[in-house]
One Martini backbone bead per residue (centre of mass of N, CA, C, O) as a GRO file, in nm:
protein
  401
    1UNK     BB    1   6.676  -5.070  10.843
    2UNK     BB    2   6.708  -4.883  11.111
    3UNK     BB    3   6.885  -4.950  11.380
    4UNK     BB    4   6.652  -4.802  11.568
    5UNK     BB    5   6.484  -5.094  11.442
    6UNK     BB    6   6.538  -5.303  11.582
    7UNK     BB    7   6.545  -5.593  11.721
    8UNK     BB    8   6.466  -5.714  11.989
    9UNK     BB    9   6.841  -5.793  12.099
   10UNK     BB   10   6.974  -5.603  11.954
   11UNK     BB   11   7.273  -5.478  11.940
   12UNK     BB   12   7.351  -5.146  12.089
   13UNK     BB   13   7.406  -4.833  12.154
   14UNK     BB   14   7.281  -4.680  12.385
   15UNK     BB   15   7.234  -4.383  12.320
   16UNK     BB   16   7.051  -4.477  12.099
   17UNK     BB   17   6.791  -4.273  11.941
   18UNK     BB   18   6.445  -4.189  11.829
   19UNK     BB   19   6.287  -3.853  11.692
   20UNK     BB   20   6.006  -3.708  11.705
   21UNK     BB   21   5.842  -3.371  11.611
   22UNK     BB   22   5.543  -3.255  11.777
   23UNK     BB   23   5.583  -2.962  11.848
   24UNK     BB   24   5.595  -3.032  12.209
   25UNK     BB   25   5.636  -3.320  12.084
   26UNK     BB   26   5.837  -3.620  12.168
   27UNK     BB   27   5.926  -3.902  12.018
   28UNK     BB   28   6.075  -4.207  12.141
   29UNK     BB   29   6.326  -4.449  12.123
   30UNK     BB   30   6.449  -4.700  12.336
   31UNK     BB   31   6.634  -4.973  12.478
   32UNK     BB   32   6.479  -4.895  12.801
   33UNK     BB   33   6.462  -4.854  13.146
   34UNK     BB   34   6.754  -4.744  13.169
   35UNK     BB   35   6.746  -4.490  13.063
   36UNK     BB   36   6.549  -4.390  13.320
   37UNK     BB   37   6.368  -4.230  13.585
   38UNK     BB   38   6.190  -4.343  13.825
   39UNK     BB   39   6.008  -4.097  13.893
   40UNK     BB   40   5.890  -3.996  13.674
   41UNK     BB   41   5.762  -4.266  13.562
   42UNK     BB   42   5.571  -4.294  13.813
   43UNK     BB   43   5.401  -4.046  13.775
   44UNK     BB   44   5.241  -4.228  13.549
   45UNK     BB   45   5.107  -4.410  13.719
   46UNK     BB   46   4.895  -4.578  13.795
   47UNK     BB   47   4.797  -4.603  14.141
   48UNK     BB   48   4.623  -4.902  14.136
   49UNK     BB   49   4.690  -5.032  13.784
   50UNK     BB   50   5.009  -4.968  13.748
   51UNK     BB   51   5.235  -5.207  13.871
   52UNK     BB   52   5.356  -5.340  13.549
   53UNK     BB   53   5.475  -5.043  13.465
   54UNK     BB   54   5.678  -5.013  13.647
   55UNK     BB   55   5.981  -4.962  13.673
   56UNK     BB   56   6.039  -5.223  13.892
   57UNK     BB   57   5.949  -5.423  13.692
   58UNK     BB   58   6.078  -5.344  13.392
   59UNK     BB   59   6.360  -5.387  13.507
   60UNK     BB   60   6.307  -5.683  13.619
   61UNK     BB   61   6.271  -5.823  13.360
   62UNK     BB   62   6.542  -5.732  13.208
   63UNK     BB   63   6.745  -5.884  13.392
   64UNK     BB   64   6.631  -6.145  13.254
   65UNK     BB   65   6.538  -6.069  12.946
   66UNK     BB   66   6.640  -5.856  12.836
   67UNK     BB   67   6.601  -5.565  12.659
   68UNK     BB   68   6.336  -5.345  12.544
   69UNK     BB   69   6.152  -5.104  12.396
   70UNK     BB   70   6.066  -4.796  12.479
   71UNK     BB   71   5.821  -4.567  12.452
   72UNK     BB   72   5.862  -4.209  12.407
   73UNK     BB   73   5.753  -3.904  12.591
   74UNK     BB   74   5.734  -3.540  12.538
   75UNK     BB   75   5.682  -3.202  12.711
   76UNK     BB   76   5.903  -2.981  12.774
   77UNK     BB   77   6.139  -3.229  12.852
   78UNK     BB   78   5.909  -3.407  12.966
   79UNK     BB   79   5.777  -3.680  13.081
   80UNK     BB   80   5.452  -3.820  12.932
   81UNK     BB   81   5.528  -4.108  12.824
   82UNK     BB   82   5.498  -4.461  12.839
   83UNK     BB   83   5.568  -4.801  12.616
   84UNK     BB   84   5.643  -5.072  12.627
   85UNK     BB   85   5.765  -5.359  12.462
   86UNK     BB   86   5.782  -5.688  12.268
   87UNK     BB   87   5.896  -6.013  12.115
   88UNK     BB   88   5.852  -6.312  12.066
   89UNK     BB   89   6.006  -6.636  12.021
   90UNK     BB   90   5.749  -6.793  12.020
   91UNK     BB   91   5.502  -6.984  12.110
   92UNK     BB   92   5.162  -7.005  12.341
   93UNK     BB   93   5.079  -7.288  12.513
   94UNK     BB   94   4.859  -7.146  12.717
   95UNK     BB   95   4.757  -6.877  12.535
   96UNK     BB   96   4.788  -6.589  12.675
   97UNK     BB   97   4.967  -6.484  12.378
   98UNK     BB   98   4.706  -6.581  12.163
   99UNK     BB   99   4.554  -6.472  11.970
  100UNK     BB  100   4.344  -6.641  11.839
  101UNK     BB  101   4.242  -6.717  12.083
  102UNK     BB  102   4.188  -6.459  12.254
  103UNK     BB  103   3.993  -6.402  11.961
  104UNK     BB  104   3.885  -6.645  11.782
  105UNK     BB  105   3.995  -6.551  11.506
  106UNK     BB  106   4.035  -6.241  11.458
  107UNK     BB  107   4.344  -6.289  11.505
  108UNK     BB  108   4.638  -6.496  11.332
  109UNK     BB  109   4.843  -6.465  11.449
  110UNK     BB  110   5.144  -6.480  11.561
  111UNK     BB  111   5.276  -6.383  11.849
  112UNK     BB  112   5.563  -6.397  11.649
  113UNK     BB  113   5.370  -6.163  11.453
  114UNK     BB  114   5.355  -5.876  11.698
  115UNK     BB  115   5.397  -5.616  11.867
  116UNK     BB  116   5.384  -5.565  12.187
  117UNK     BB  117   5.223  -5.400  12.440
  118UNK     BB  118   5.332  -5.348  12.706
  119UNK     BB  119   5.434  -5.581  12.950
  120UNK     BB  120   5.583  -5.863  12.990
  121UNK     BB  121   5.342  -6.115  13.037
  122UNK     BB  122   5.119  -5.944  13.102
  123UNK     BB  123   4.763  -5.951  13.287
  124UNK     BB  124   4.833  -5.659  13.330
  125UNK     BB  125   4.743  -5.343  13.206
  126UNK     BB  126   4.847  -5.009  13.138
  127UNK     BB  127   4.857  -4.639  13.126
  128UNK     BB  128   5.124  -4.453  13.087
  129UNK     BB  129   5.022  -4.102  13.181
  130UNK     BB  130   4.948  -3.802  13.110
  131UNK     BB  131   4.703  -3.643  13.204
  132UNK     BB  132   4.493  -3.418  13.052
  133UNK     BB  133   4.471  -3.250  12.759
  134UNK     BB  134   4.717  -3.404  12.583
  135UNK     BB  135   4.686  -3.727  12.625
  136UNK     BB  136   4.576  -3.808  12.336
  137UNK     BB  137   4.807  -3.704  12.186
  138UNK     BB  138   5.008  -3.901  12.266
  139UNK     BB  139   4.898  -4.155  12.248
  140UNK     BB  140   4.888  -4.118  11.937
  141UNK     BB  141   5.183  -4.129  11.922
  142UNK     BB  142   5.261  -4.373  12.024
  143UNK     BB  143   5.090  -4.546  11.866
  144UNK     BB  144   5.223  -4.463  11.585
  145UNK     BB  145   5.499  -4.563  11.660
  146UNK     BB  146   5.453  -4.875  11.693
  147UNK     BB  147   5.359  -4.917  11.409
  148UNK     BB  148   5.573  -4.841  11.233
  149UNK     BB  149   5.756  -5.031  11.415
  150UNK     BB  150   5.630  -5.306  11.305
  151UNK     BB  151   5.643  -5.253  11.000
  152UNK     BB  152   5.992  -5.224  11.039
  153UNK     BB  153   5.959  -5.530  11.128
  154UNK     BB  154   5.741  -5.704  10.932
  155UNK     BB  155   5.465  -5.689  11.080
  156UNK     BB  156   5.125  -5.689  11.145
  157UNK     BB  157   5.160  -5.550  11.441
  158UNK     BB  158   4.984  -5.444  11.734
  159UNK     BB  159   4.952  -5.519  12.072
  160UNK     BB  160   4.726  -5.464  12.351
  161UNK     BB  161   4.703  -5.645  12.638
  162UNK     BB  162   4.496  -5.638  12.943
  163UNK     BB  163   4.293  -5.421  12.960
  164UNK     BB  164   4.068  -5.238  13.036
  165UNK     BB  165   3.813  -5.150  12.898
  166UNK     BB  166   3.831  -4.856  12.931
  167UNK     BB  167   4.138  -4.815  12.839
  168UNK     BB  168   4.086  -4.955  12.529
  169UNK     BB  169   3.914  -4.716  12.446
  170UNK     BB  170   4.053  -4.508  12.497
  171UNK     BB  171   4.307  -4.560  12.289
  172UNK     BB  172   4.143  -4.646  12.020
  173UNK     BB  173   4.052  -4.367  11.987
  174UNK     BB  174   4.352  -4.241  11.911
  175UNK     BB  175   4.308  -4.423  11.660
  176UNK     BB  176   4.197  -4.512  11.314
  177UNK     BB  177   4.277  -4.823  11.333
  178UNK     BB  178   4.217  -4.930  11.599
  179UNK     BB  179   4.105  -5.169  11.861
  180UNK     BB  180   3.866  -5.322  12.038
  181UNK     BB  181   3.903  -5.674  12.234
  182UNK     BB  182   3.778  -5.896  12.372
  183UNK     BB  183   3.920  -6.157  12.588
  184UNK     BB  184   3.876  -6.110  12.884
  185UNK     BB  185   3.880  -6.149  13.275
  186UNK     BB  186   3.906  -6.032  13.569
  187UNK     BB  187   3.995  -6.041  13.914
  188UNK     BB  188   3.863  -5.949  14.240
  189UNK     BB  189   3.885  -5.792  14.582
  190UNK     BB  190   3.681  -5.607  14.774
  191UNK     BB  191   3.841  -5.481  15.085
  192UNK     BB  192   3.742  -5.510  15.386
  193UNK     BB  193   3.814  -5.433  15.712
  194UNK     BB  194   3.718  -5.724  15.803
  195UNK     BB  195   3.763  -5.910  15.577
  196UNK     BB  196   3.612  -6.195  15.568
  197UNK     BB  197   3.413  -6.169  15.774
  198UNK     BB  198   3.253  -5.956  15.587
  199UNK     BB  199   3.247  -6.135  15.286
  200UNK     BB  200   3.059  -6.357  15.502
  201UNK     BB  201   2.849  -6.201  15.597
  202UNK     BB  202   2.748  -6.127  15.271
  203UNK     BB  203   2.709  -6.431  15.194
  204UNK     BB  204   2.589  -6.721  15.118
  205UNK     BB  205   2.535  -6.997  15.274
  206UNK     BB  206   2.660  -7.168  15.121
  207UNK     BB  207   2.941  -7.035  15.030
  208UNK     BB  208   3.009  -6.999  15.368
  209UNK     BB  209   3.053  -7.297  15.420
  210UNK     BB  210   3.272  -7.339  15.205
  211UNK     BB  211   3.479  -7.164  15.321
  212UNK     BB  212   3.456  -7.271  15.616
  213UNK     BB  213   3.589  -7.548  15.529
  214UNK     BB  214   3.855  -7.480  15.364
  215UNK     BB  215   3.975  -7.325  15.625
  216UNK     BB  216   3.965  -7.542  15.845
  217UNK     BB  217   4.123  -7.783  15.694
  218UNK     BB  218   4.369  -7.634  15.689
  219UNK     BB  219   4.427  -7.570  15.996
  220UNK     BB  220   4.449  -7.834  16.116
  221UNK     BB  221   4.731  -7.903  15.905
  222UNK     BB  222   4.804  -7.560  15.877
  223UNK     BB  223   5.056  -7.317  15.808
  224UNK     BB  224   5.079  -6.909  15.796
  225UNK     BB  225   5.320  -6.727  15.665
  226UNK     BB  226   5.441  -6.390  15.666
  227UNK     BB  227   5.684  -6.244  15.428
  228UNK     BB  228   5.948  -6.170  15.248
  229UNK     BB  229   6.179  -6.068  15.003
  230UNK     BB  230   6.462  -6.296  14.999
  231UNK     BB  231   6.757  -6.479  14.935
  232UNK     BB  232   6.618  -6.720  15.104
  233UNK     BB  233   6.348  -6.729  14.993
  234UNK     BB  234   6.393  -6.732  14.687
  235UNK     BB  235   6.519  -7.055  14.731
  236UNK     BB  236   6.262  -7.174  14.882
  237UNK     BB  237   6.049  -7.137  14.665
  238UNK     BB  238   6.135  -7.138  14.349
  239UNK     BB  239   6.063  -7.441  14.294
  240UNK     BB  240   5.747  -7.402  14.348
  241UNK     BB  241   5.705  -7.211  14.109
  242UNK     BB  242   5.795  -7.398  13.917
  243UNK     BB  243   5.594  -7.669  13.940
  244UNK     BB  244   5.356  -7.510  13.868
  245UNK     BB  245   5.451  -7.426  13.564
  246UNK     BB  246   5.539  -7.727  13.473
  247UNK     BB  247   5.223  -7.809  13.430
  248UNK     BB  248   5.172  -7.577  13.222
  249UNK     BB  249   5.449  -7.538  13.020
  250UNK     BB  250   5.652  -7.352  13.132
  251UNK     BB  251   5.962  -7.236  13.126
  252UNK     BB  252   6.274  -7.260  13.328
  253UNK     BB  253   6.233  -7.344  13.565
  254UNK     BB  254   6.422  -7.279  13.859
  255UNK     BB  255   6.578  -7.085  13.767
  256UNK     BB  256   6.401  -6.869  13.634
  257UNK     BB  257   6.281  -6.833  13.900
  258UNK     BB  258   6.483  -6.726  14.027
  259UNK     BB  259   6.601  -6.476  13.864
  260UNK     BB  260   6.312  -6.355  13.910
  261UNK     BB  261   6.376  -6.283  14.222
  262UNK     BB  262   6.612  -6.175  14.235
  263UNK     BB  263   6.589  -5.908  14.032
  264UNK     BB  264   6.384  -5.784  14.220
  265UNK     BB  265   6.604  -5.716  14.409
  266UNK     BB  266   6.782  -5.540  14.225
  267UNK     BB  267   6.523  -5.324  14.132
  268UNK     BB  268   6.322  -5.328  14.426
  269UNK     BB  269   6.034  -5.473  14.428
  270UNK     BB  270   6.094  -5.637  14.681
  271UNK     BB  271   5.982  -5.450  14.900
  272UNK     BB  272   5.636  -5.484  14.804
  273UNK     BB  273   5.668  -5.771  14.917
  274UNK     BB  274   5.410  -6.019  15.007
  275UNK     BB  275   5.493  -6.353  15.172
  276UNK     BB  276   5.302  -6.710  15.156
  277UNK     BB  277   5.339  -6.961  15.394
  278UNK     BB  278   5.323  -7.348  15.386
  279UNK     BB  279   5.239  -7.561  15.611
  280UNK     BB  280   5.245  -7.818  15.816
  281UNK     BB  281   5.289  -7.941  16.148
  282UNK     BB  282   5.483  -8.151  16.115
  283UNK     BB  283   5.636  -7.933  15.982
  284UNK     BB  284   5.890  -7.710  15.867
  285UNK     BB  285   5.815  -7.700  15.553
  286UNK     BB  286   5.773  -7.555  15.259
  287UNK     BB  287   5.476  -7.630  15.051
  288UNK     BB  288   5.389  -7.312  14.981
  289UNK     BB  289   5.336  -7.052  14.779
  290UNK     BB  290   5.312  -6.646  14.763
  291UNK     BB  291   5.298  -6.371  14.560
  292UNK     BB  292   5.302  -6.026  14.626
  293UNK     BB  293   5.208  -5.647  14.541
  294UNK     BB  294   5.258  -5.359  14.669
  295UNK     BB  295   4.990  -5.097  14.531
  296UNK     BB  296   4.902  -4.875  14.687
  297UNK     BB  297   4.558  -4.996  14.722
  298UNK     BB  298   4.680  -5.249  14.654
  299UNK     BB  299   4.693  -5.642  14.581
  300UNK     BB  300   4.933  -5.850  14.383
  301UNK     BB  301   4.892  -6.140  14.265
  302UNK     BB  302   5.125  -6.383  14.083
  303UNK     BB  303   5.249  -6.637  14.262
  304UNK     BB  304   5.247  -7.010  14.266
  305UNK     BB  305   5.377  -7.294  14.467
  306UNK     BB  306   5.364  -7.666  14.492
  307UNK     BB  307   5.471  -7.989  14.630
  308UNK     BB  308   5.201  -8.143  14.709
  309UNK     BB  309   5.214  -8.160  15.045
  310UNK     BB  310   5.002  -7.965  15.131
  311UNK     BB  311   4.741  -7.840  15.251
  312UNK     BB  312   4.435  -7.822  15.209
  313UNK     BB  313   4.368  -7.531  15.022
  314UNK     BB  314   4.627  -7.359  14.983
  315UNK     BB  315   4.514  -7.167  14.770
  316UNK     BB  316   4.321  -7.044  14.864
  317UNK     BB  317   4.424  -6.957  15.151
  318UNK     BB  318   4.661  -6.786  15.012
  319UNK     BB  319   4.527  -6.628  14.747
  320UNK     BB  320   4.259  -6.513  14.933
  321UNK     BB  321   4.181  -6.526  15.232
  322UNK     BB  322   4.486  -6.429  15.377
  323UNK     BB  323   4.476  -6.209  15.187
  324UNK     BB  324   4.229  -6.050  15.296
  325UNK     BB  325   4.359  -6.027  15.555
  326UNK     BB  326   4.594  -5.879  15.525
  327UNK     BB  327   4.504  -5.625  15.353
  328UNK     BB  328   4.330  -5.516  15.604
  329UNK     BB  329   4.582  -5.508  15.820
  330UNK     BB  330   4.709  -5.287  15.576
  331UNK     BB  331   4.483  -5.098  15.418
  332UNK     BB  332   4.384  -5.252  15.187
  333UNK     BB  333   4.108  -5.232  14.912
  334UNK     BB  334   4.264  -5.457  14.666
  335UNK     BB  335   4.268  -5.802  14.531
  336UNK     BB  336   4.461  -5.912  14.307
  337UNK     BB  337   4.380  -6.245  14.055
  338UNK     BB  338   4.405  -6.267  13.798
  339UNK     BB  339   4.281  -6.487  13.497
  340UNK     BB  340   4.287  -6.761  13.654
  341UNK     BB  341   4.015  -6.912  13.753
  342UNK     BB  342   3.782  -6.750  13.759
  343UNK     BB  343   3.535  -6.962  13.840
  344UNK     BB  344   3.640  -6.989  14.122
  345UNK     BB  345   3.665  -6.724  14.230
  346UNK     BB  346   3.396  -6.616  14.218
  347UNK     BB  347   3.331  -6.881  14.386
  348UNK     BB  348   3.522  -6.687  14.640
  349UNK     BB  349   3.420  -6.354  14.644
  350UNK     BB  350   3.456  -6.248  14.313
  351UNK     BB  351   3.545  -6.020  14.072
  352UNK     BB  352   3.458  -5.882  13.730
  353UNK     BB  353   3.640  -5.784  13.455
  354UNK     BB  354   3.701  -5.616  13.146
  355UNK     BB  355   3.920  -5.746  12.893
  356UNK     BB  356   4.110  -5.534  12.632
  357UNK     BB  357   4.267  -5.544  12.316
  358UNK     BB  358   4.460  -5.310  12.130
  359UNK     BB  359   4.445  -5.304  11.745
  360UNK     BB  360   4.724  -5.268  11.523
  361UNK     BB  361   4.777  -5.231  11.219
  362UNK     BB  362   4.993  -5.188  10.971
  363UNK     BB  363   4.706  -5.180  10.789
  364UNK     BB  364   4.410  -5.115  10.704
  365UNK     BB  365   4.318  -5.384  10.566
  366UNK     BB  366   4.339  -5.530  10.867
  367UNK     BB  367   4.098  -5.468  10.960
  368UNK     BB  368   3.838  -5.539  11.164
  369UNK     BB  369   3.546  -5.588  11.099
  370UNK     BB  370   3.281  -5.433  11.248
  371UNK     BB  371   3.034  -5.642  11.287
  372UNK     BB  372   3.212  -5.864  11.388
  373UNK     BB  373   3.313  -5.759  11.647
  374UNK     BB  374   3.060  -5.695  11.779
  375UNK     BB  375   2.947  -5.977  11.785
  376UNK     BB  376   3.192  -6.071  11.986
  377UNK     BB  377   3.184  -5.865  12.214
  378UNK     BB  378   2.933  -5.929  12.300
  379UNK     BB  379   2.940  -6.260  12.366
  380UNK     BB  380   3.197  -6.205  12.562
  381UNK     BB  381   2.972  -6.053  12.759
  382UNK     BB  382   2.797  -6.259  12.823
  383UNK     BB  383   2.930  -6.474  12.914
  384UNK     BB  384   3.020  -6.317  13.206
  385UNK     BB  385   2.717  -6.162  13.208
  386UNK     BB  386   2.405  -6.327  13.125
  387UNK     BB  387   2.199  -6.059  13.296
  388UNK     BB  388   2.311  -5.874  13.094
  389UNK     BB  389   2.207  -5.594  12.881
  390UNK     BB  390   2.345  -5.643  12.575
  391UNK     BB  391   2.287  -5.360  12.471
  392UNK     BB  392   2.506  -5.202  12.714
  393UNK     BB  393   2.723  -5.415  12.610
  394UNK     BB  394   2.755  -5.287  12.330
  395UNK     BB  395   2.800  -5.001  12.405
  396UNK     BB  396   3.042  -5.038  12.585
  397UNK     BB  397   3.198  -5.185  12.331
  398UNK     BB  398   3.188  -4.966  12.114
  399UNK     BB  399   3.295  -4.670  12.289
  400UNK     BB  400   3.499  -4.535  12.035
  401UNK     BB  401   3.557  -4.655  11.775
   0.00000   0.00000   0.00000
């Protein structure tokens, strides 16, 4: 096996690149985001939807756990795409990057065989590349790197999770082995001018009761301020991140907790941040806490966690409702949620958006069936929106395969 595709954590020197080149298209292997410079990178971020891809959240990633390979392209010397990569050192306690759970038993690989695609660990990802004429055979170019890729290391393939379906359908269209797979539901709220003011006043009334109960109990007994990610902070809230992680079995507790919210400082990422903390009346201590990150017109919630005595519905008051004010108060149009708890965000006037993982194997004979996979597909959007019509979930699920 080559060097260059050793596996990620192998020591090499920083220097070694592999490329090819398809006419004015060079793809290469890089060692990290650490290759690169920020602008270049961030000019191909999606603005709205590409907050886990920019170069400052890889960056601080790199910092916590260490480099892991980024497939980039060029264009007559131009960065035109860059792809993320990871490989799992164990299994995923939690499912959420357990294939098997994710796709209900249509690829059984285990997580730690198979070259991970985009932000590590993350929930939400995009497409990072140049928009244009040249955009789909990129994607193509970079899409076919990965799989050679996971191939010289033995591994089952390639899989790209967490994408939006159009993004994933996108994708998956660029390569002839590619397989766009339903896998869960996004969650956000498109936030008016008015912030939740608005959004109970557009509410039904059973719904405008329960969110203004549960905001009224909190208020009674608690308190929210919002400030941003300092040295201070980050010690402050650490335990509360971690306590959140251990109860579903998370590992790292607050060291790791701590040393990713340090990383973000380092890497410039925590500039983007507000964090909302909650207290008691009666108390000085922060009780809970909430980390946010500010992209384009997002807001995007990451991180919460309480250490138990918190005032009441401080979950839903940090991280949705007094989200939706300050996001307001900012001029932000979109408070993303991503995907745990969905059906309680949607009951407290979020909505979902289809997400789909891009499956790339590394051999032809792996290919999902395309019958199962419709199948599938379509099961997976109707569980979503059981009144929309099937067919058009259909068609829109399959277009582009």
């Amino acid at each position: 096996m080559p060097a260059l595709f050793a596996p990620p954590g192998h020591e090499q020197p920083r220097a070694h690149t592999s490329a090819t080149r398809s006419d004015a298209l060079t793809i290469g292997v890089h060692l990290g985001a650490a290759d690169f410079h920020a602008q270049p990178w961030d000019a191909l971020t999606d603005p709205d939807g590409g907050f886990y891809t920019s170069h400052r959240w890889i960056r601080s990633l790199e910092l916590v756990h260490g480099a892991q390979p980024v497939l980039a392209a060029a264009a007559e010397g131009r960065l035109s795409g860059v792809l993320p990569t990871w490989t799992s050192t164990g299994s995923d306690t939690g499912g959420l990057f357990s294939l098997p759970e994710m796709t209900r038993g249509l690829i059984a690989a285990p997580s730690r065989k198979v070259l991970w695609l985009g932000p590590r660990r993350a929930t939400a990802a995009a497409i990072t590349c140049a928009r244009g004429a040249a955009r789909t055979r990129t994607l193509a170019a970079l899409m076919e790197t990965a799989r050679r890729f996971a191939a010289d290391q033995h591994l089952a393939g390639a899989v790209w999770p967490y994408l939006s379906g159009a993004q994933a359908l996108e994708a998956a269209a660029c390569h002839p082995l590619a397989q766009a797979v339903l896998h869960t539901a996004d969650t956000a709220v498109t936030v008016p001018r008015d912030g939740m003011r608005a959004i109970e006043d557009a509410a039904r009334s059973k719904d405008r009761r329960q969110w203004r109960r549960e905001r009224s109990l909190f208020t009674r007994s608690g308190t929210v301020e919002w400030t941003t990610l300092t040295a201070d902070t980050c010690t402050r809230i650490a335990p509360l991140l971690a306590a959140t992680r251990d109860k579903y079995a998370a590992p790292g507790g607050t060291s790791l907790m701590l040393r990713t919210l340090t990383a973000q400082l380092a890497s410039g990422v925590a500039r983007q941040t507000a964090v909302a903390l909650a207290r008691t009346r009666d108390d000085d201590t922060v009780r809970a806490a909430a980390v946010f990150y500010r992209h384009g017109t997002t807001l995007y919630g990451r991180y919460w966690g309480t250490d138990g005595k918190a005032p009441p519905y401080s979950y839903f008051n940090l991280t949705l409702y007094e989200a939706v004010d300050w996001a307001a108060r900012h001029g932000l149009r979109r408070l993303h949620l991503s995907v745990p708890a969905t059906a309680a965000k949607r009951s407290r006037g979020a909505q979902t958006d289809p997400l789909a993982l891009v499956y790339l194997p590394a051999t032809p004979d792996a290919r999902i069936d395309t019958r199962v996979l419709h199948r599938h597909n379509r099961r997976t959007a109707q569980e979503w929106n059981p009144s929309a019509d099937s067919e058009a979930w259909t068609r829109w699920t399959l277009r582009g395969m």
